[in-house]
C-alpha positions, 0 to 999 in steps of 0.5 A: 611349497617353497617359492623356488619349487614353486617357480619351478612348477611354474615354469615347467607348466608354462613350458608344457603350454607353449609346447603344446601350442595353448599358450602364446609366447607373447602372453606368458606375462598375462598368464602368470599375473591371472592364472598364477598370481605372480604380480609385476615386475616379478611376471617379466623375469618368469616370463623370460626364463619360461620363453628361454627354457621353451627355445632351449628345449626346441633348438638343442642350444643353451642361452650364456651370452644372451642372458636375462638381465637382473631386472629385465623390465622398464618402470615408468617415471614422471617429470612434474615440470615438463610432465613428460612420462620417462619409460625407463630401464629398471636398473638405469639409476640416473633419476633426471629428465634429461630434458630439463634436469630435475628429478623424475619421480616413479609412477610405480608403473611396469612394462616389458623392456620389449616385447618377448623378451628373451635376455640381453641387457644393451641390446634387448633380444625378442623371440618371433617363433619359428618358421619352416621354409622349403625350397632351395633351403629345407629348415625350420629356423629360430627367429630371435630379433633386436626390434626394440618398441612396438609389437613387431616381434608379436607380428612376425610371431603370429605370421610364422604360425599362419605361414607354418600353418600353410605348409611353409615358406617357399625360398628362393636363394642364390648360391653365392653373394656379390661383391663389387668394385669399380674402376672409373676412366675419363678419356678426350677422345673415344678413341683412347678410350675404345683402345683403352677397352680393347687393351683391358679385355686382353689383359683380363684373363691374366688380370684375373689370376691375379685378382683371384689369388688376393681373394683366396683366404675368402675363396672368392673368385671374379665372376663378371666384368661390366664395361659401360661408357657414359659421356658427362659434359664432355668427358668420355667416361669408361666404368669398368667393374667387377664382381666377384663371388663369396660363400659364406663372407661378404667380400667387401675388403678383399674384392676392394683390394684385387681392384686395387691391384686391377687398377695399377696393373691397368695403368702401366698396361696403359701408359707402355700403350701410350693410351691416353686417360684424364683420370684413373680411379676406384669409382665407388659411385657405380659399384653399389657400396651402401647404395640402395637401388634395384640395380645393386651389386652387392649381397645374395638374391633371396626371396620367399612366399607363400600360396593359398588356394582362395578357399583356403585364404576365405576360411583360415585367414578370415578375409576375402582374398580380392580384398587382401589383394587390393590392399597390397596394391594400394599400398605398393602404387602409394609407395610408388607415388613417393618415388620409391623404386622399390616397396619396403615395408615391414621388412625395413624394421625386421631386416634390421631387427635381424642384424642387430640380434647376430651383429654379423658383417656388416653392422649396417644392413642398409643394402640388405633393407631394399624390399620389394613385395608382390601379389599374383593370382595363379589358377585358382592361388593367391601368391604373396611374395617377398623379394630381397635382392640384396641380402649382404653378409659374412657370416663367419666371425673373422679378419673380415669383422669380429662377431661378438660371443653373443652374436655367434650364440643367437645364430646357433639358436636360430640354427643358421650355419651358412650365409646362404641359410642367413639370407633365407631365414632373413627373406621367411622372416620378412615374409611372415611379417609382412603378411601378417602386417597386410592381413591385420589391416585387410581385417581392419583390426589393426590402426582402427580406434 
C-alpha cells in the first residue's frame, strides 16, 4: 500500500473514532505514534488534518483561510551558555538565543505548536469541542480558540462533553448590546446647572431624532439617557449619558459621534439661555470605554449554566456536591479579598482566547473579560453559573472594523451568525471551562505533585 493510501486510511479511521466518541480530540497524536506507528513530527500534521476533516464533517463548513501549516509543530532547542531550553516553531530559521546571541542547538525534541491544533500558521488555532445551549439561544456551536500554551483548550473540551452530557448549557442573552458615551458639565452654581438639566430634558426628544439618523447605517438607536451630579472640590459636576442600542455592531463610533452632535446642540441651546457652564465635554471617564467594572455600559449581558439534581453530580461527576460547592466559595472570597469586584477566572484566557480566534470588533476584549461565577443549591440541584455582563462586539466585517478572511471562516465553522449567538457561545464556553476547571481541583487531580 502506498503511504498516501495509507495516510488516507489513517485518517478516515481516526475520523470514524472521533465520531464515534472513542477517541478524543486531544489524543490523536498518542493514537497514531501507538496504534499506527507514525512517529513524531509526522503524527502532529495527521493529527491536524484528522481533527480538521472530523469539524468538516460535523460543521457542513471547509477550512481555506485556517490552514495547517507546513510544519504545524515545535522542535525544542538549547543554548549551552544560558542553558536555557528555547521551544521553537519549526519553520522558525533564526537559530540564536535571543537572549545572548549564540547558537542554539536542536535537542531533536518534539511538541504540538498548541494543544489541538487545528491550522494557522501566526496565530495557532485549537479546537475545544462543541457545546449544546438552550434558552434564549437553541444551537449547538463549534468552539475554535486562539489559546496559545497550556492545556486550556483540552479543559473546555472536556467541560463541553459533561455539560453536553447533562443536557446543555442553559443561556441567557439580551436582545441588543450597548453603546455608550458621556457628556461632562461643571457648573458654580446648582443653580446653572439644575437649569442646564431642565433645558437639556426639553431639548431630548428633538436631540434624539437627530442622534438616531447618525446611528442609522448600524440601526442603532438611544435607548437610555442618565443624568447624575457629583460635587469635586467645589465643582458641581453634571454627566449626562446616553446609551444606544445595536444588533449585531458594536456602536462605539457612531454613538460617539451622535454625542458629539448632542454636545454642540447643547451647547448653543445653553449659551441662547444665558446658562452659565465651566466646561463642557466628551467625559470618557463615566461611559465604560475599556473600564472594567460591574456598572459598565458597553457590550450585551450574557450568562449560562448548568443544574445537576445531587445525585447526578455524586454519580456522573465523581465528587461530592458540598465539596464542589465549597471549593467555589473559597475561590470566589479569595478573590474578593484581593479587591476584585468581580471573580474571573478561567474566563480571562477563554474570552480572550475567542477573540483572537475570530478577530472580531474590537480586538481587545478587556470589557468583555469581566466574569463573575456563582454557585446555589436549588431543591435538591446544584446550580453553577456564569455571568458575562459585558460581552462587546461587531460581528459584521464592515466600516466599523475589517475581520480578516480567516476570522470570518472560524465564525462560520463555529456557526455563529449574529452577535447575540456570539455572546452565548462565548458565556457556554466560558461555563464549560470553568466547571470543568473547578471539578479537576475539587477531584484533587489537578495541581497535585
Amino acid at each position: 500500500m502506498s503511504n498516501q493510501k495509507k495516510e488516507h486510511r489513517v485518517i478516515q479511521e481516526c475520523i470514524k473514532e472521533l465520531k464515534a466518541g472513542n477517541l478524543p480530540p486531544w489524543k490523536l497524536e498518542n493514537e497514531l505514534l501507538s496504534k499506527y506507528g507514525i512517529n513524531e513530527p509526522e503524527n502532529f500534521r495527521i493529527a491536524a488534518i484528522c481533527r480538521q476533516r472530523f469539524i468538516e464533517e460535523k460543521t457542513g463548513e471547509k477550512f481555506k483561510y485556517i490552514a495547517i501549516s507546513e510544519k504545524p509543530y515545535k522542535i525544542n532547542y538549547l543554548c549551552r551558555k544560558d542553558e536555557f531550553i528555547w521551544a521553537l516553531d519549526a519553520r522558525d530559521s533564526f537559530l540564536k538565543c535571543s537572549l545572548c546571541g549564540s547558537k542554539v542547538e536542536s535537542l531533536d525534541q518534539y511538541g504540538p505548536l498548541v494543544e489541538n491544533y487545528i491550522g494557522g500558521s501566526e496565530y495557532y488555532y485549537s479546537y475545544a469541542g462543541r457545546i449544546k445551549v438552550k434558552g434564549d439561544i437553541e444551537k449547538e456551536f463549534t468552539n475554535l480558540l486562539v489559546y496559545g500554551t497550556g492545556l486550556g483548550p483540552i479543559g473546555v473540551t472536556r467541560g463541553c462533553f459533561k455539560i453536553n452530557k447533562l443536557g446543555g448549557a442553559i443561556v441567557r442573552v439580551s436582545e441588543f448590546g450597548r453603546a455608550a458615551r458621556c457628556n461632562g458639565y461643571i457648573f458654580k452654581s446648582e443653580k446653572w446647572r439644575s437649569q442646564a438639566i431642565d433645558l437639556i430634558k426639553s431639548n431630548l426628544p428633538r436631540i434624539k431624532v437627530e442622534m438616531n439618523k447618525k446611528m442609522a447605517e448600524f440601526s442603532g438607536n438611544v435607548s437610555t439617557v442618565e443624568f447624575n451630579r457629583v460635587e469635586s472640590q467645589g465643582d458641581l459636576i453634571l454627566y449626562v449619558d446616553y446609551t444606544a442600542d445595536f444588533k449585531n455592531f458594536r456602536g462605539h463610533g457612531d454613538i460617539s459621534k451622535a454625542v458629539g452632535y448632542a454636545k454642540k446642540e447643547i451647547e448653543i441651546r445653553l449659551r441662547k439661555a444665558g446658562i452659565e457652564y465651566e466646561l463642557s465635554v466628551i467625559a470618557q471617564g463615566y461611559d465604560g470605554d475599556l473600564k472594567p467594572s460591574p456598572q459598565n455600559k458597553r457590550g450585551r449581558y450574557a450568562s449560562a449554566e448548568i443544574r445537576v439534581s445531587r445525585t447526578v453530580f455524586k454519580r456522573l461527576l465523581k465528587v461530592d456536591p458540598q465539596k464542589f460547592i465549597s471549593f467555589v466559595k473559597i475561590d470566589r472570597i479569595g478573590a474578593q479579598e484581593l479587591g476584585c469586584q468581580f471573580y474571573s477566572g478561567m474566563g480571562g484566557e477563554i474570552i480572550p482566547a475567542i477573540y483572537r480566534a475570530v478577530q472580531v470588533n474590537p480586538r481587545s476584549p478587556l470589557v468583555s473579560s469581566f466574569q463573575n461565577i456563582y454557585i446555589e443549591t436549588e431543591n435538591n440541584d446544584v446550580v453553577y453559573r456564569v455571568e458575562l455582563p459585558n460581552i462587546e462586539v461587531g460581528i459584521a466585517s464592515s466600516r466599523e472594523g475589517l475581520i480578516p478572511p480567516g476570522g470570518r471562516e472560524a465564525l462560520r465553522i463555529m456557526g455563529v451568525n449574529t452577535a447575540r449567538e456570539f455572546a452565548a457561545a462565548v458565556a457556554a464556553q466560558v461555563l464549560a471551562g470553568e466547571f470543568n476547571l473547578a471539578l479537576e481541583i475539587s477531584r484533587g487531580k489537578l495541581y497535585s505533585s
